[in-house]
PyMOL Python script that loads the backbone (N, CA, C, O; Angstrom):
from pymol import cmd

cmd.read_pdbstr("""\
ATOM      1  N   UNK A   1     112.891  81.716 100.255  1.00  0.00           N
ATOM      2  CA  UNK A   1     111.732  81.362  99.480  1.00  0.00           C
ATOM      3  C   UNK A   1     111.284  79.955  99.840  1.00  0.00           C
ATOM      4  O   UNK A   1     112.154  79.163 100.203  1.00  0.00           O
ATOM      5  N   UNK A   2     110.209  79.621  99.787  1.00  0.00           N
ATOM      6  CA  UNK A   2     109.301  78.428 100.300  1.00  0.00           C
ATOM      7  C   UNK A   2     110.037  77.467  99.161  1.00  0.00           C
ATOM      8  O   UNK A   2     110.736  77.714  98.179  1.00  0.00           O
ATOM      9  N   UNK A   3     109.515  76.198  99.801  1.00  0.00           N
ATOM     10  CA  UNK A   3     110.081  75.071  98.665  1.00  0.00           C
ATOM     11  C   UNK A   3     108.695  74.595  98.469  1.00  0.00           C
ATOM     12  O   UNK A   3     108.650  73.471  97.969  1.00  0.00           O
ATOM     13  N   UNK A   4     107.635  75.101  98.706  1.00  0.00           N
ATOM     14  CA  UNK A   4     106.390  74.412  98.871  1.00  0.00           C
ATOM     15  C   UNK A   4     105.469  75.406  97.782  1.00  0.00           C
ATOM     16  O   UNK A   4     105.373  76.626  97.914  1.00  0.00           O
ATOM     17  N   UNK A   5     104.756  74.526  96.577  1.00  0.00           N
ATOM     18  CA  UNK A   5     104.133  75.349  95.609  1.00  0.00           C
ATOM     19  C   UNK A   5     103.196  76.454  96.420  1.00  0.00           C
ATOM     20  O   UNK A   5     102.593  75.974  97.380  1.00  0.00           O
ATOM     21  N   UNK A   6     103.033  77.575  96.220  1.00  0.00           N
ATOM     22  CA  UNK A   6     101.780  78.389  96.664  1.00  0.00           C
ATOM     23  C   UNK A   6     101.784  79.493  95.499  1.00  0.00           C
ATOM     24  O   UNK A   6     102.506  80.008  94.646  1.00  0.00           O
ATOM     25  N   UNK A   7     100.434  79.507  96.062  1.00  0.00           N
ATOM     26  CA  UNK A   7      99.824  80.895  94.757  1.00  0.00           C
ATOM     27  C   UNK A   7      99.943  81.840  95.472  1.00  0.00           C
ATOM     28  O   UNK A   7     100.034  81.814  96.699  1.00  0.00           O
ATOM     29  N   UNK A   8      99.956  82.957  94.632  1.00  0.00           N
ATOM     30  CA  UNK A   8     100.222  84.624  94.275  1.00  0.00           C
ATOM     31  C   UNK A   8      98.568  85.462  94.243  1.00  0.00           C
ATOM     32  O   UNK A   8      97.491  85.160  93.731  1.00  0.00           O
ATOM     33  N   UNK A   9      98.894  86.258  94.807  1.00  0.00           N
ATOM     34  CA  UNK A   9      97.918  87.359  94.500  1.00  0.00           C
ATOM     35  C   UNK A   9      96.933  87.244  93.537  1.00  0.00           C
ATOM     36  O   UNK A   9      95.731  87.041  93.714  1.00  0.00           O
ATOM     37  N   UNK A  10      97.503  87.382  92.566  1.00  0.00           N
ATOM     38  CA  UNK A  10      96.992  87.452  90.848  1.00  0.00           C
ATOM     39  C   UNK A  10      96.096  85.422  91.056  1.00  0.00           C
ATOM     40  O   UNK A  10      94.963  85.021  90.787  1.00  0.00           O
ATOM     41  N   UNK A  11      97.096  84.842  91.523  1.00  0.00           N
ATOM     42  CA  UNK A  11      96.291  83.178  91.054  1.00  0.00           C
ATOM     43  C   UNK A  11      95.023  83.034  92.505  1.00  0.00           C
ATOM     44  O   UNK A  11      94.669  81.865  92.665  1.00  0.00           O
ATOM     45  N   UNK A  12      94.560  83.748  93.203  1.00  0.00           N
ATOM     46  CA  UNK A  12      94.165  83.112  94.575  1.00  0.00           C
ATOM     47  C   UNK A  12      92.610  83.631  94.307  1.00  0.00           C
ATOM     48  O   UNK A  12      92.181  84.748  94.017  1.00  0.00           O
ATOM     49  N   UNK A  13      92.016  82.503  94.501  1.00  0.00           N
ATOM     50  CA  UNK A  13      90.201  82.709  94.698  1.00  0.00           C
ATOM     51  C   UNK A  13      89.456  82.311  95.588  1.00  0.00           C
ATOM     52  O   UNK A  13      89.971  81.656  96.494  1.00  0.00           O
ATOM     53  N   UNK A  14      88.203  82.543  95.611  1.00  0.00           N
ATOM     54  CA  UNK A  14      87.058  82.482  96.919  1.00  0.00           C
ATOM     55  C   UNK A  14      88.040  82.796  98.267  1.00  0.00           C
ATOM     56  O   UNK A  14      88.931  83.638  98.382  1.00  0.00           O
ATOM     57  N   UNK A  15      87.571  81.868  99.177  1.00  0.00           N
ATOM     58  CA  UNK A  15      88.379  81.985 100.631  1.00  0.00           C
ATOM     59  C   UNK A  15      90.122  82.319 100.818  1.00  0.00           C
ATOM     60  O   UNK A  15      90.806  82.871 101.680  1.00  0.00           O
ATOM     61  N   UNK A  16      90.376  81.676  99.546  1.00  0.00           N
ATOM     62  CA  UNK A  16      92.350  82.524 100.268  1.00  0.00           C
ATOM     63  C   UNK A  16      92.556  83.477  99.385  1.00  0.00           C
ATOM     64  O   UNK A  16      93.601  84.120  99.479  1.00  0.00           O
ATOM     65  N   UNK A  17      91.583  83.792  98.305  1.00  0.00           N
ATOM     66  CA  UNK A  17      91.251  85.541  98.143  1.00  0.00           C
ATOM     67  C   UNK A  17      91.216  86.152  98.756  1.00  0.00           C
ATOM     68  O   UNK A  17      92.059  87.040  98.880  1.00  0.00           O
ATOM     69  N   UNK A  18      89.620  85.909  99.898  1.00  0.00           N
ATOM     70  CA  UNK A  18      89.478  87.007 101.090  1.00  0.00           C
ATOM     71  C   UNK A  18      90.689  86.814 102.011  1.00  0.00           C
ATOM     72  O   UNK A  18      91.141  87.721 102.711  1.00  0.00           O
ATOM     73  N   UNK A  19      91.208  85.507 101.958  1.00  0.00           N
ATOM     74  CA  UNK A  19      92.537  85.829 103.102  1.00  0.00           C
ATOM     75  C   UNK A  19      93.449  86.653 102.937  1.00  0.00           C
ATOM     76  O   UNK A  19      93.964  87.211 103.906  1.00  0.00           O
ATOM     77  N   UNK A  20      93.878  86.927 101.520  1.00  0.00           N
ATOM     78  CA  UNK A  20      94.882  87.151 101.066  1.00  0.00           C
ATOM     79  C   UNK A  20      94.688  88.944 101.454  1.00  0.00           C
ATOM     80  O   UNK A  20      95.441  89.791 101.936  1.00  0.00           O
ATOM     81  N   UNK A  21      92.786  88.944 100.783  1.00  0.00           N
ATOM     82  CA  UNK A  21      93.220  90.284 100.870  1.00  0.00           C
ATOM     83  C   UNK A  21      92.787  91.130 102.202  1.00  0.00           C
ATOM     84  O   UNK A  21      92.263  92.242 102.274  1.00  0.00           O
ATOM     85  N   UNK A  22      93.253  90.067 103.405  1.00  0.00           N
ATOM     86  CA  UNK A  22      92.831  91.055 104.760  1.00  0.00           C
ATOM     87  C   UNK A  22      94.729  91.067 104.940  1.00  0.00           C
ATOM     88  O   UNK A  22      95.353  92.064 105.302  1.00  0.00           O
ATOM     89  N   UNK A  23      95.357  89.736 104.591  1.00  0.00           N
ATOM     90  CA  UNK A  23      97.251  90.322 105.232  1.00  0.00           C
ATOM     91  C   UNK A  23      97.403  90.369 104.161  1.00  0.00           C
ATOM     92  O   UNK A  23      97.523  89.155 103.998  1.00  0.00           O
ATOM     93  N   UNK A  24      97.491  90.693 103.381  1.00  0.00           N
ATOM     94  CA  UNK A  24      98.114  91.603 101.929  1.00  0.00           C
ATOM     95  C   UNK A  24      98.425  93.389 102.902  1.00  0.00           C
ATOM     96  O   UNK A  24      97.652  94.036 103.609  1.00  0.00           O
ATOM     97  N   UNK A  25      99.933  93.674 102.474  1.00  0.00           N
ATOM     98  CA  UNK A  25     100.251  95.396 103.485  1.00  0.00           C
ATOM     99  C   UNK A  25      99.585  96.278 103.057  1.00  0.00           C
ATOM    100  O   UNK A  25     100.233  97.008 102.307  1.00  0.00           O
ATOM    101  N   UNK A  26      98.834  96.486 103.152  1.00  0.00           N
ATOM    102  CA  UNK A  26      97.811  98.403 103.118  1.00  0.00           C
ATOM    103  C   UNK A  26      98.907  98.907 102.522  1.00  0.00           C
ATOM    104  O   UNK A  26      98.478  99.276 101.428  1.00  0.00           O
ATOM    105  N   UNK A  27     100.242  99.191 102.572  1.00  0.00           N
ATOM    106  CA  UNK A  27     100.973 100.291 102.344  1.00  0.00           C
ATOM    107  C   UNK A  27     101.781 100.018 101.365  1.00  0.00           C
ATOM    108  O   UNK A  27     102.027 100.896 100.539  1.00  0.00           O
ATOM    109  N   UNK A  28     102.393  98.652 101.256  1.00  0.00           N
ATOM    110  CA  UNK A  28     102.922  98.058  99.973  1.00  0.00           C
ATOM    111  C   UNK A  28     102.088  97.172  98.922  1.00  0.00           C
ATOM    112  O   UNK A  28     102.691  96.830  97.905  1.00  0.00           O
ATOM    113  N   UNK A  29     100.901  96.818  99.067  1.00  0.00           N
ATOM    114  CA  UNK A  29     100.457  95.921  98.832  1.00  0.00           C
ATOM    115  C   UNK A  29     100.672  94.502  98.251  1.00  0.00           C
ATOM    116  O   UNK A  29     100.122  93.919  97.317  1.00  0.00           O
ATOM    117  N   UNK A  30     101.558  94.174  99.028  1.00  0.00           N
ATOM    118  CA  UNK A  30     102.674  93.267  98.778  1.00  0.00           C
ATOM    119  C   UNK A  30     101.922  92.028  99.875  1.00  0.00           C
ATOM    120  O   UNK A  30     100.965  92.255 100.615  1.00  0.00           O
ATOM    121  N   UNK A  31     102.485  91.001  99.767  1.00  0.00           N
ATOM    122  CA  UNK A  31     101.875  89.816 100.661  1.00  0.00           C
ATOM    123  C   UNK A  31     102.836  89.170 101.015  1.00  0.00           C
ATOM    124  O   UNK A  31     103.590  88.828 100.104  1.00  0.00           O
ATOM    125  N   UNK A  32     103.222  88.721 102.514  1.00  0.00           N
ATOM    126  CA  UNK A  32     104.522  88.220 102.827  1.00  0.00           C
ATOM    127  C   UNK A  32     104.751  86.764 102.542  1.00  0.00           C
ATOM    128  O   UNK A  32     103.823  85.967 102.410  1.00  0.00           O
ATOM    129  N   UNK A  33     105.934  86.466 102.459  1.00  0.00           N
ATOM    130  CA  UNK A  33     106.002  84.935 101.937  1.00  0.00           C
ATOM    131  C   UNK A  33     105.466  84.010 102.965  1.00  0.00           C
ATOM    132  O   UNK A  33     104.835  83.024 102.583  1.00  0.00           O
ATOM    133  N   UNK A  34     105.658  84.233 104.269  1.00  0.00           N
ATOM    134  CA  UNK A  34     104.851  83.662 105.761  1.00  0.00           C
ATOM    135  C   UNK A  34     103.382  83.193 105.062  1.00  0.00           C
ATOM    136  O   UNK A  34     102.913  82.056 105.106  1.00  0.00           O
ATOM    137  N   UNK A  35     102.747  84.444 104.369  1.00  0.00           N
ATOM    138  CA  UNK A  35     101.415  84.259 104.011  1.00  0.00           C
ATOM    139  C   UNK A  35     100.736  83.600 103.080  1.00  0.00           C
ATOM    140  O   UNK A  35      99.614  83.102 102.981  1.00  0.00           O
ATOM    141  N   UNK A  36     101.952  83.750 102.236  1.00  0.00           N
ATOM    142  CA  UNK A  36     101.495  82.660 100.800  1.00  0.00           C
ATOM    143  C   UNK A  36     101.814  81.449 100.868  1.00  0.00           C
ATOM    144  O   UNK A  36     101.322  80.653 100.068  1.00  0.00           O
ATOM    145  N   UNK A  37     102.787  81.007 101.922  1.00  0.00           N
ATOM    146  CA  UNK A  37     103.050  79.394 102.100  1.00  0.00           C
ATOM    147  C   UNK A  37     101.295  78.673 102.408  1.00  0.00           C
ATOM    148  O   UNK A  37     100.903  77.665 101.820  1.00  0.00           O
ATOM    149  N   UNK A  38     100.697  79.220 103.129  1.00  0.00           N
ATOM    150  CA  UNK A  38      99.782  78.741 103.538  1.00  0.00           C
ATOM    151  C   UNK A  38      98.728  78.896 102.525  1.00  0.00           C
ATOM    152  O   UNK A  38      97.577  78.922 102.961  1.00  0.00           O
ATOM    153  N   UNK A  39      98.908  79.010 101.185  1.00  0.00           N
ATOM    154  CA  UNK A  39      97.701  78.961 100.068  1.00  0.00           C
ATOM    155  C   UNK A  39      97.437  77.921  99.556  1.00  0.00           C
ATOM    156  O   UNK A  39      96.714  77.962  98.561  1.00  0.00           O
ATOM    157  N   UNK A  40      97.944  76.562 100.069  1.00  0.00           N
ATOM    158  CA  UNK A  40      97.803  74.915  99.857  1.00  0.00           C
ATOM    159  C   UNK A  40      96.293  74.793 100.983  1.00  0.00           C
ATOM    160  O   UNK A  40      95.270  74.152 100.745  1.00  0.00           O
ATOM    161  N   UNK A  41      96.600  75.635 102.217  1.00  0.00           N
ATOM    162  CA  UNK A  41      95.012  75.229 102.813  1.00  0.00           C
ATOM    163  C   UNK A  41      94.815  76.728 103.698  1.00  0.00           C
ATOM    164  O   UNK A  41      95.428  76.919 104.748  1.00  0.00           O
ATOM    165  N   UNK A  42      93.747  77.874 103.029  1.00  0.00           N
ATOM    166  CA  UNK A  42      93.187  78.634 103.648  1.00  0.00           C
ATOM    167  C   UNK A  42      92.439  78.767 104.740  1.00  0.00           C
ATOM    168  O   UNK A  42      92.032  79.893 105.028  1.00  0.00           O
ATOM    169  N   UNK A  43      92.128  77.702 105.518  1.00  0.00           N
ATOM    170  CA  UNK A  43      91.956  77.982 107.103  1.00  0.00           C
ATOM    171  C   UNK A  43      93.028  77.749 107.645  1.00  0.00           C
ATOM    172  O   UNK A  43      92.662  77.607 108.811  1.00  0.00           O
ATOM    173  N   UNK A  44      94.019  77.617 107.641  1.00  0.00           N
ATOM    174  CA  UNK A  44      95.402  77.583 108.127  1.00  0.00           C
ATOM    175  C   UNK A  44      95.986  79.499 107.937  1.00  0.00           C
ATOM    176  O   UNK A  44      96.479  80.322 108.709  1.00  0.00           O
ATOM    177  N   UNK A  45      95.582  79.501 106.515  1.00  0.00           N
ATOM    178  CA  UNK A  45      96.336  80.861 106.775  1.00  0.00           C
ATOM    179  C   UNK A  45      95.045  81.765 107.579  1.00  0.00           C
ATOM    180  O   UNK A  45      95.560  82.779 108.050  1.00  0.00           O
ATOM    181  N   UNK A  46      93.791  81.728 107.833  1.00  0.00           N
ATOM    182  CA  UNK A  46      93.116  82.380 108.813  1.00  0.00           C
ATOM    183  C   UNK A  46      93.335  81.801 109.730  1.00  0.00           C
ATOM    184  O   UNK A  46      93.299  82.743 110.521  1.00  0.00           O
ATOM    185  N   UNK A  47      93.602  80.751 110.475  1.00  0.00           N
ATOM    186  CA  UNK A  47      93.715  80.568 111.803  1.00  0.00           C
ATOM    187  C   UNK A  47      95.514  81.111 111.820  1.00  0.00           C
ATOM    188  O   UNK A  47      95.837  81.401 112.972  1.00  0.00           O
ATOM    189  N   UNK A  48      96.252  81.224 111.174  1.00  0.00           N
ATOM    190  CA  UNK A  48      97.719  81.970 111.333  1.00  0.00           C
ATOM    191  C   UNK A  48      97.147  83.363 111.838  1.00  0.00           C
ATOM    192  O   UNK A  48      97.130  83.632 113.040  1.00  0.00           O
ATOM    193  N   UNK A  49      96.744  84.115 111.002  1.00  0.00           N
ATOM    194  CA  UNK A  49      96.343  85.391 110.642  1.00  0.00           C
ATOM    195  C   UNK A  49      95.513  85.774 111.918  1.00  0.00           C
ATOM    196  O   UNK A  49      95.947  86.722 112.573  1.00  0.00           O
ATOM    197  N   UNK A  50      94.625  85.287 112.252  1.00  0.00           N
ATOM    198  CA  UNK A  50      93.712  85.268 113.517  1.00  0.00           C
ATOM    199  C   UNK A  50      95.109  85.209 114.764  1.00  0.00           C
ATOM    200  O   UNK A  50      95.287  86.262 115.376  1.00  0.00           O
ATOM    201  N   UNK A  51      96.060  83.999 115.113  1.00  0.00           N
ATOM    202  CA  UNK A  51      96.955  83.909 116.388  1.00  0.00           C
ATOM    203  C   UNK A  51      97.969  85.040 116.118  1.00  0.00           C
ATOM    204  O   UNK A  51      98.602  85.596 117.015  1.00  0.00           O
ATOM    205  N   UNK A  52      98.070  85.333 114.800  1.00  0.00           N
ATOM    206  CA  UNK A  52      99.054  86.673 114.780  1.00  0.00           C
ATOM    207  C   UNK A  52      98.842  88.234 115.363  1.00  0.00           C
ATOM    208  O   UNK A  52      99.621  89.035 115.881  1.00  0.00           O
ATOM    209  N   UNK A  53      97.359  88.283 115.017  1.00  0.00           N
ATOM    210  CA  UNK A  53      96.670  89.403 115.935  1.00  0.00           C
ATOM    211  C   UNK A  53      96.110  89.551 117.172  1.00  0.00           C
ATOM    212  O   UNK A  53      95.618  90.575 117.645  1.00  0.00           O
ATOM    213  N   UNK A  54      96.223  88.379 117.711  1.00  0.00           N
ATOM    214  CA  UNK A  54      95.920  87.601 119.256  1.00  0.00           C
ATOM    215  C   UNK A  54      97.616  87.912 119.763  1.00  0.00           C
ATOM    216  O   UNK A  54      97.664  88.324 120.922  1.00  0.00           O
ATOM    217  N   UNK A  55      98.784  87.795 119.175  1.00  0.00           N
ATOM    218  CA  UNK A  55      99.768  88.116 119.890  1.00  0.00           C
ATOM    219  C   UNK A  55     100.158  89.446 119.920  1.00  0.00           C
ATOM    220  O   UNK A  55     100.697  89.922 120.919  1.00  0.00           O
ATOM    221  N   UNK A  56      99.865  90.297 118.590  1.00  0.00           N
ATOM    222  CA  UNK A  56     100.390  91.601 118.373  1.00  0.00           C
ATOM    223  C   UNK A  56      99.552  92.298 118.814  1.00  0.00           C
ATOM    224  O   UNK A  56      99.835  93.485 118.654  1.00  0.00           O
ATOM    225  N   UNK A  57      98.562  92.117 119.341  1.00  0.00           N
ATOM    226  CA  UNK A  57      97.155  93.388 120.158  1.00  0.00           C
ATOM    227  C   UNK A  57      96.986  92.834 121.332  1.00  0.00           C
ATOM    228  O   UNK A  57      95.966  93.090 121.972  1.00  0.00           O
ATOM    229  N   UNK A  58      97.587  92.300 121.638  1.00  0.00           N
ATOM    230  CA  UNK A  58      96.686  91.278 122.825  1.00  0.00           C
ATOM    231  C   UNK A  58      97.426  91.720 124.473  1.00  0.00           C
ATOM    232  O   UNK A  58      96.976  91.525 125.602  1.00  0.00           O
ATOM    233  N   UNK A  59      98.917  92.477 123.950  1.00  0.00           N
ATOM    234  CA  UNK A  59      99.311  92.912 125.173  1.00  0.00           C
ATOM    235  C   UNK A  59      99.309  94.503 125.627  1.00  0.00           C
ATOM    236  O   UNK A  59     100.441  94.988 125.621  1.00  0.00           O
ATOM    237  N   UNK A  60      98.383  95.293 125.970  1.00  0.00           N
ATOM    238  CA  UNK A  60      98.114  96.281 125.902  1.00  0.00           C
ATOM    239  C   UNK A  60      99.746  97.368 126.726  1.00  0.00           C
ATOM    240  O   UNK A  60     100.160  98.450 126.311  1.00  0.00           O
ATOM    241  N   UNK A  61     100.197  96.702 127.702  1.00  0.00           N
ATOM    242  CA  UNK A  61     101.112  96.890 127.954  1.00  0.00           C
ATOM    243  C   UNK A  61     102.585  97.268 127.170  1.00  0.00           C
ATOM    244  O   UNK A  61     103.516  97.970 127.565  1.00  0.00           O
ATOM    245  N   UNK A  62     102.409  96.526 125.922  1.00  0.00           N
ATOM    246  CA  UNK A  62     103.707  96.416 125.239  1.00  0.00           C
ATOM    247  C   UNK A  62     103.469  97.341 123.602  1.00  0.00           C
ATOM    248  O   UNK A  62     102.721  96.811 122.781  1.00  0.00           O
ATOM    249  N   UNK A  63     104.016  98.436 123.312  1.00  0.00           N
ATOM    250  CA  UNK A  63     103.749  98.802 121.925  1.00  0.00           C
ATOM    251  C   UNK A  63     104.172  97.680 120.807  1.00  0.00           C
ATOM    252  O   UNK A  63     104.975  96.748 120.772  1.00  0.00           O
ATOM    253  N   UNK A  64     103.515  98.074 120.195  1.00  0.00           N
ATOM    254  CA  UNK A  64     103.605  96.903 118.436  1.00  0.00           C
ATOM    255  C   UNK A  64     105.268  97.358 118.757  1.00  0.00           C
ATOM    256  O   UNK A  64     105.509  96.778 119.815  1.00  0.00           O
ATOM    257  N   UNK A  65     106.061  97.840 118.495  1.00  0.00           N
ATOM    258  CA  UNK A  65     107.306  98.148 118.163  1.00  0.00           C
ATOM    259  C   UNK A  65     108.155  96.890 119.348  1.00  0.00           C
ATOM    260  O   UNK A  65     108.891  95.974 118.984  1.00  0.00           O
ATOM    261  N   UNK A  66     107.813  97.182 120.589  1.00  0.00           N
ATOM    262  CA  UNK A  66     107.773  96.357 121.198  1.00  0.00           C
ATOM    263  C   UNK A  66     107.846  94.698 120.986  1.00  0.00           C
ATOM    264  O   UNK A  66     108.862  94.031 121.180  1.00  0.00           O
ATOM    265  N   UNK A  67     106.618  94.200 120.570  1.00  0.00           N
ATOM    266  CA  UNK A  67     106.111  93.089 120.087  1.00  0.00           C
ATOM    267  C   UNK A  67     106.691  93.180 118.850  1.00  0.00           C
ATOM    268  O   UNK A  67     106.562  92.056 118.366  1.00  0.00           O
ATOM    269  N   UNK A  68     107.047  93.623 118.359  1.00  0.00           N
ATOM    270  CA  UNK A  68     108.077  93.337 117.199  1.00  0.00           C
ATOM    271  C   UNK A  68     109.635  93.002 117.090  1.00  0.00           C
ATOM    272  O   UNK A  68     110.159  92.198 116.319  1.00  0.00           O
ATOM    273  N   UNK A  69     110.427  94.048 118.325  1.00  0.00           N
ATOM    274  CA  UNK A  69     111.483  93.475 118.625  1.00  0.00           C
ATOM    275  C   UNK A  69     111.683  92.150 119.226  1.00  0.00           C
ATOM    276  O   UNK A  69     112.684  91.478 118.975  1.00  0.00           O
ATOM    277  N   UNK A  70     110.619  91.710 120.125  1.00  0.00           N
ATOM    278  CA  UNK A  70     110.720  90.274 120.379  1.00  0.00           C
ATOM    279  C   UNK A  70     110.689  89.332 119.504  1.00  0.00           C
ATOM    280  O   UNK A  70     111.496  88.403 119.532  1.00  0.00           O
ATOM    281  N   UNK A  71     109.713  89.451 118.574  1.00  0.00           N
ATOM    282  CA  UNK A  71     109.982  88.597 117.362  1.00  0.00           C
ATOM    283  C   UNK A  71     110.921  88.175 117.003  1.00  0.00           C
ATOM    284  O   UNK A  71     111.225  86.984 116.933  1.00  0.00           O
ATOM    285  N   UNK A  72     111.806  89.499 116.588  1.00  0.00           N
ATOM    286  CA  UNK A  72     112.972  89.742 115.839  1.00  0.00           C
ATOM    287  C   UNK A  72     114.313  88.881 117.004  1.00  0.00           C
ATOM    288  O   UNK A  72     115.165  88.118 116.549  1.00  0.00           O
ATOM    289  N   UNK A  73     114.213  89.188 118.273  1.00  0.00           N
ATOM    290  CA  UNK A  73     114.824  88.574 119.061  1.00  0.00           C
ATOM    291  C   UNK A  73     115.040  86.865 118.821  1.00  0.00           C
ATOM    292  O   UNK A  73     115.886  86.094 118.370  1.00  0.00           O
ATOM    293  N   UNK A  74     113.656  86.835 119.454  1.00  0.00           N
ATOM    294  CA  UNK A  74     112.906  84.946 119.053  1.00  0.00           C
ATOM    295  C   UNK A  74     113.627  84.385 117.891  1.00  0.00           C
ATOM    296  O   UNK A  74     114.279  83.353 118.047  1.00  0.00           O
ATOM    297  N   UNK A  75     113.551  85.148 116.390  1.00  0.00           N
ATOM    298  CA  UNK A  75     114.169  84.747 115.631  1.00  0.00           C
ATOM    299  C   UNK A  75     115.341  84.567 115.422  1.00  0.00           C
ATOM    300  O   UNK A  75     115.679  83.867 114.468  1.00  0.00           O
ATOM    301  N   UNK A  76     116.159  85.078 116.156  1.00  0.00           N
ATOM    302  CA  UNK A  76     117.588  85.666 115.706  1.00  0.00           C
ATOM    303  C   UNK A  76     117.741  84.138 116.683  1.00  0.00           C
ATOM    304  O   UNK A  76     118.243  83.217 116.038  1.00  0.00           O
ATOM    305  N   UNK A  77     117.460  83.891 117.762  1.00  0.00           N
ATOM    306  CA  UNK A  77     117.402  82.984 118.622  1.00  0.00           C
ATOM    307  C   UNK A  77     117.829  81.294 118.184  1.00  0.00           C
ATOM    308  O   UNK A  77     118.656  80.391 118.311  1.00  0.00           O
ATOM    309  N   UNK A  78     116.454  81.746 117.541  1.00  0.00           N
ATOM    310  CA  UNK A  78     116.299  80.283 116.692  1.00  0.00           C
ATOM    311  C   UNK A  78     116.925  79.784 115.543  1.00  0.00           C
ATOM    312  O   UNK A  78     117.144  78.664 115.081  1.00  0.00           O
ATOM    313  N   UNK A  79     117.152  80.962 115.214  1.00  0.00           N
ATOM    314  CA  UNK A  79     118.373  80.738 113.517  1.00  0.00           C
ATOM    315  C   UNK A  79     117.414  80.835 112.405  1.00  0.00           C
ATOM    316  O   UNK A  79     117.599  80.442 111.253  1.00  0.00           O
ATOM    317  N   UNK A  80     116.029  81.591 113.044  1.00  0.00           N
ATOM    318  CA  UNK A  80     115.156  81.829 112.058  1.00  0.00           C
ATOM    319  C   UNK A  80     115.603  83.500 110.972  1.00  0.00           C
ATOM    320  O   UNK A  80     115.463  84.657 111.369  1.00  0.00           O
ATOM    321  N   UNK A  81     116.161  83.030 109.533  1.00  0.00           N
ATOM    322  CA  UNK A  81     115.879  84.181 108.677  1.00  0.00           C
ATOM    323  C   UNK A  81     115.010  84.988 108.626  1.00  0.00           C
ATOM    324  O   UNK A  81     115.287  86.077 108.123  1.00  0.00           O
ATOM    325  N   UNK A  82     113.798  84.770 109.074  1.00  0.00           N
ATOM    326  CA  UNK A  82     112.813  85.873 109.102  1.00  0.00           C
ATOM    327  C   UNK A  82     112.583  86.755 109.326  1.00  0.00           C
ATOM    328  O   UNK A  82     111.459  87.185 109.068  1.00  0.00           O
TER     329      UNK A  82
END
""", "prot")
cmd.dss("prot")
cmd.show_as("cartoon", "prot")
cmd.util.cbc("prot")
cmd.orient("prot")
């Protein structure tokens, strides 16, 4: 969990509203903690949100599943929990 105040779903208006609700999951509708750190300044979480889909579409070569195990790699790497 972040050590850094951020708002929730329920507290977020105008611009990190609409942010919230383009990476908010279609399927859980849940919002990842990655996403809510950045509700102190909403062009941060669109310019996140924007380089996140620039890496995960961007290699036509590689399936999302793909581009996901690297992540997961990267992280494990770094000593990132994520």
């Amino acid at each position: 969990m972040a050590w850094i105040d951020t708002k929730g779903l329920e507290e977020a208006e105008g611009e990190l509203k609409e942010h919230f609700r383009r990476v908010t999951d279609p399927q859980t509708g849940e919002l990842d903690n990655i996403m809510s750190i950045h509700s102190a300044h909403p062009p941060g979480l669109g310019a996140h949100f924007e380089l996140y889909k620039a890496v995960m579409r961007g290699t036509p070569t590689l399936r999302k599943l793909e581009r996901e195990m690297i992540g997961v790699v990267v992280s494990v790497e770094n000593g990132c929990h994520y």
